[in-house]
C-alpha positions as CSV (number, residue, x, y, z in Angstrom):
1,X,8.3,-7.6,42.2
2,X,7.1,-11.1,43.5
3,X,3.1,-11.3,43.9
4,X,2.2,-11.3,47.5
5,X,0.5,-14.7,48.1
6,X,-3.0,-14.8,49.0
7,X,-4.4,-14.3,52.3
8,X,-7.9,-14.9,54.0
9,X,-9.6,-12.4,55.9
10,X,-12.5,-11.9,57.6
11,X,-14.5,-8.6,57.0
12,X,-17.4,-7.7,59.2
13,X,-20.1,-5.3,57.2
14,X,-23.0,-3.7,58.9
15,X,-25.4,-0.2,58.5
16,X,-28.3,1.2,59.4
17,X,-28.8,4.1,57.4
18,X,-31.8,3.6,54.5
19,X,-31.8,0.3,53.2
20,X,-29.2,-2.0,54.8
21,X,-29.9,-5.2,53.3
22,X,-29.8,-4.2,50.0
23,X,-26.4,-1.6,51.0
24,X,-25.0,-4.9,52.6
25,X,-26.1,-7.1,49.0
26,X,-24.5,-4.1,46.9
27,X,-21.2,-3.8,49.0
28,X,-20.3,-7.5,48.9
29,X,-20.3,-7.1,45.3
30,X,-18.1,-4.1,45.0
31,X,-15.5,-5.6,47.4
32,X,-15.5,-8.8,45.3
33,X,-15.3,-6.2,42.2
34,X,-11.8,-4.7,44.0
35,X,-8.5,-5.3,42.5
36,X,-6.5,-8.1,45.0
37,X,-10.0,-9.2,46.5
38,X,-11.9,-12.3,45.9
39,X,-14.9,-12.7,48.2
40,X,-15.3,-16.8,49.1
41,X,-18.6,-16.8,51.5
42,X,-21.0,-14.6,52.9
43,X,-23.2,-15.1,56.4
44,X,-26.7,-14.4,56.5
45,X,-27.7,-10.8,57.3
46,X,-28.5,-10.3,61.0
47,X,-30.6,-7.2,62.4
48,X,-28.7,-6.3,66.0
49,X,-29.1,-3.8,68.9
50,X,-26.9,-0.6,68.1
51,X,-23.7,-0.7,69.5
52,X,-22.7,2.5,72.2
53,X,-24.5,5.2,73.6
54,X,-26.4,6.4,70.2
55,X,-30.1,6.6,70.5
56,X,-30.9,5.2,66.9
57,X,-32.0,2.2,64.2
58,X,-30.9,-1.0,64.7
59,X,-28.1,-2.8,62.4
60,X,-27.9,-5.2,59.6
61,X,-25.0,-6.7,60.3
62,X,-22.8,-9.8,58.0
63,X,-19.6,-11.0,57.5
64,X,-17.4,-11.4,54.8
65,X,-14.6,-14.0,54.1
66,X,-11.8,-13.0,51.7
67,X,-9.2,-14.2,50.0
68,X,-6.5,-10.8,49.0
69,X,-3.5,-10.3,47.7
70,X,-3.7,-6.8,49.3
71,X,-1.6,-6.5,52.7
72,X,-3.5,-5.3,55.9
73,X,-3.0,-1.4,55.2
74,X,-4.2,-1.7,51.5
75,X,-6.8,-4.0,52.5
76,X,-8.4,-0.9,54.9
77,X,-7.7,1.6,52.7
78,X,-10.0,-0.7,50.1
79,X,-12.8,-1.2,52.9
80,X,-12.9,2.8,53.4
81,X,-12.9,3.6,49.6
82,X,-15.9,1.3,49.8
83,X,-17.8,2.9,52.4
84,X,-17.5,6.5,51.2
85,X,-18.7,4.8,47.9
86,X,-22.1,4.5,49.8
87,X,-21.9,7.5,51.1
88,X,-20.2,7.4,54.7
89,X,-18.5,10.6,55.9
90,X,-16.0,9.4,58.6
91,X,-15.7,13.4,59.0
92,X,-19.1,14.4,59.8
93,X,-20.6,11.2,61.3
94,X,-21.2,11.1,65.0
95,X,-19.2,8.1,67.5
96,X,-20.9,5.8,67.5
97,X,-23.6,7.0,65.5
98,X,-25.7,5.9,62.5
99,X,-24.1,5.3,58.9
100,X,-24.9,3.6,55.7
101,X,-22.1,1.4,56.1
102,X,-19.2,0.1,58.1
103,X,-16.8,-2.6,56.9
104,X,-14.4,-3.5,59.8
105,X,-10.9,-5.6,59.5
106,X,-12.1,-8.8,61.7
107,X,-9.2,-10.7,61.4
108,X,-6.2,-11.1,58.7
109,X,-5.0,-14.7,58.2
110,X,-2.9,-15.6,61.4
111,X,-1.0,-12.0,61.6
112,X,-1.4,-9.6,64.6
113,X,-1.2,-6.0,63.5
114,X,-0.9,-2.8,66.1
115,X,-0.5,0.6,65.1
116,X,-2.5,3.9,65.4
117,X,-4.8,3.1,62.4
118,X,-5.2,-0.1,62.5
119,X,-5.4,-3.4,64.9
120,X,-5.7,-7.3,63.9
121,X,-7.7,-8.8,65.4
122,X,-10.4,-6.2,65.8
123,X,-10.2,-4.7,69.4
124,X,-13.8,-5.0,70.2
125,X,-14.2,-8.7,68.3
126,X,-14.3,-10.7,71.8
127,X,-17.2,-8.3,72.9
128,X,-19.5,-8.0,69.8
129,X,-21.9,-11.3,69.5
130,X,-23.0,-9.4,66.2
131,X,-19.6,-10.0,64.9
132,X,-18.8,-13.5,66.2
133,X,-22.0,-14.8,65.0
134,X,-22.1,-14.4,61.6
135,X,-17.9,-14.6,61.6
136,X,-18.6,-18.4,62.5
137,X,-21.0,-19.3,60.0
138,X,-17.9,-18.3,57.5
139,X,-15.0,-19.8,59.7
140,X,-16.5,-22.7,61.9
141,X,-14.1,-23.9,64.2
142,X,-11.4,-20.5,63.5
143,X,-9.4,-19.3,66.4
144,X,-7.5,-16.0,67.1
145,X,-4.0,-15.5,66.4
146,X,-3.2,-16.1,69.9
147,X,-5.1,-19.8,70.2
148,X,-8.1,-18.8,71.4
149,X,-11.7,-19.8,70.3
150,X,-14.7,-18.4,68.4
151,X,-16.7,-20.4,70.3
152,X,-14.9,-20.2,73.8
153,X,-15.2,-16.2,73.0
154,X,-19.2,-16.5,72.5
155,X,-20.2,-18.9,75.0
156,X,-18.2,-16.1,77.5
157,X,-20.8,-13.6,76.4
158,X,-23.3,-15.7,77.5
159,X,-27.2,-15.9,76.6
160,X,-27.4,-14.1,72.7
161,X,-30.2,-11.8,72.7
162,X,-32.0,-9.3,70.4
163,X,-30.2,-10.5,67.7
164,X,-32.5,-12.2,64.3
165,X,-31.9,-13.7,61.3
166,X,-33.1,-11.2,58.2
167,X,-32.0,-13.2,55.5
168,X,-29.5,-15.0,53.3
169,X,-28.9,-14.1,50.3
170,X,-29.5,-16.2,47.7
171,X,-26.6,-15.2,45.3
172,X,-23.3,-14.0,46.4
173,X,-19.8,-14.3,44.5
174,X,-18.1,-17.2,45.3
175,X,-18.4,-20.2,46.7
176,X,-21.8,-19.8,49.3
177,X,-22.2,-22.5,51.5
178,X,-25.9,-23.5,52.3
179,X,-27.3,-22.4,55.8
180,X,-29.6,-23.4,58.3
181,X,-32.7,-21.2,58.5
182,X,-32.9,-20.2,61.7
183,X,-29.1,-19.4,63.9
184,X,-28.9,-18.4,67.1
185,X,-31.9,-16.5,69.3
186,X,-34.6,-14.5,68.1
187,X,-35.6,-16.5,64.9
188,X,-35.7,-15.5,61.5
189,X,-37.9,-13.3,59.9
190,X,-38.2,-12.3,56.0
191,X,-36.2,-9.6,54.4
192,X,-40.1,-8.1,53.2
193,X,-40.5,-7.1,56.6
194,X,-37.3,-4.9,57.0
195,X,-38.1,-3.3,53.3
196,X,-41.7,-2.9,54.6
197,X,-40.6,-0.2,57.5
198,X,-40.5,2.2,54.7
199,X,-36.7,2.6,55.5
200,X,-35.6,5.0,51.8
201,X,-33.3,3.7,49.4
202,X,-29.6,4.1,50.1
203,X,-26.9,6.6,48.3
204,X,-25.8,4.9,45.2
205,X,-21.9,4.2,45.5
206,X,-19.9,6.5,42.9
């Protein structure tokens, strides 16, 4: 069987469940560790608002471009297996609830995928400045399948609130591209003061 050729995607990782840096830190590394994924660049790590109706922590939030020889199916099956590594329980959880992490399918080269587990682009990408953010640090200038813009899609959002730099880190697999220190609104802070809430360690993966 002919290899598939390699393909870059774009995942976007967040949790707010004990420590989210370091769960963010720790799952780059396993997905780069994953048979058919290479992991090229990682944004900085943003603390956001939680998404939905959930009374809870905020997020840590990143995202994560790929390049993977896996198609789009195998590629989600490979984000899940990672989650319930760090202890996510898709069963139990609540919508929209808390977890320890979340890896979404943001985008998959140029293809479009629709079916009942699984859309490309994600649905909810035009609507989530904690997605777009970080996604254009790791693919400035990128458009959608269908020709639209990161940008265009963020500016339409408008104002970008509540949303701060924690950190970078300062070793990731791959090829990192240097940063500025402060992106977007809120400023930066240092990862110290997101350990020093006391938050407890998260589940080790398997």
């Amino acid at each position: 069987m002919t290899p598939r050729p390699p393909v870059t995607a774009f995942l976007g990782l967040g949790g707010n469940v004990g420590d989210a840096v370091e769960t963010l830190a720790s799952a780059v590394y396993a997905l780069h560790d994953s048979d058919g994924i290479a992991v090229e660049d990682v944004s900085g790590i943003y603390e956001t608002p939680p998404w939905g109706p959930v009374e809870q922590a905020p997020f840590a939030n990143c995202v994560v471009r790929i390049r993977t020889t896996l198609d789009p199916r195998e590629l989600l099956l490979e984000c899940q297996t990672t989650e319930a590594a760090y202890g996510r329980d898709r069963e139990a959880e609540e919508r929209w609830g808390p977890r320890p992490l979340d890896i979404d399918l943001l985008l998959y080269g140029d293809e479009t995928v629709d079916t009942p587990e699984l859309t490309i682009p994600h649905p909810r990408l035009a609507e989530r400045a904690f997605a777009l953010v970080p996604l254009l640090e790791v693919f400035p200038g990128g458009t959608l399948p269908d020709g639209r813009r990161l940008t265009r899609l963020l500016l339409d959002l408008g104002p970008i609130e509540d949303m701060d730099l924690i950190v970078r880190l300062e070793e990731v697999p791959g090829q990192h591209v240097a940063r500025p220190e402060i992106h977007g609104g809120g400023g930066a802070y240092l990862a110290e003061e997101w350990h020093a809430r006391g938050r407890p360690d998260p589940p080790p993966p398997d």
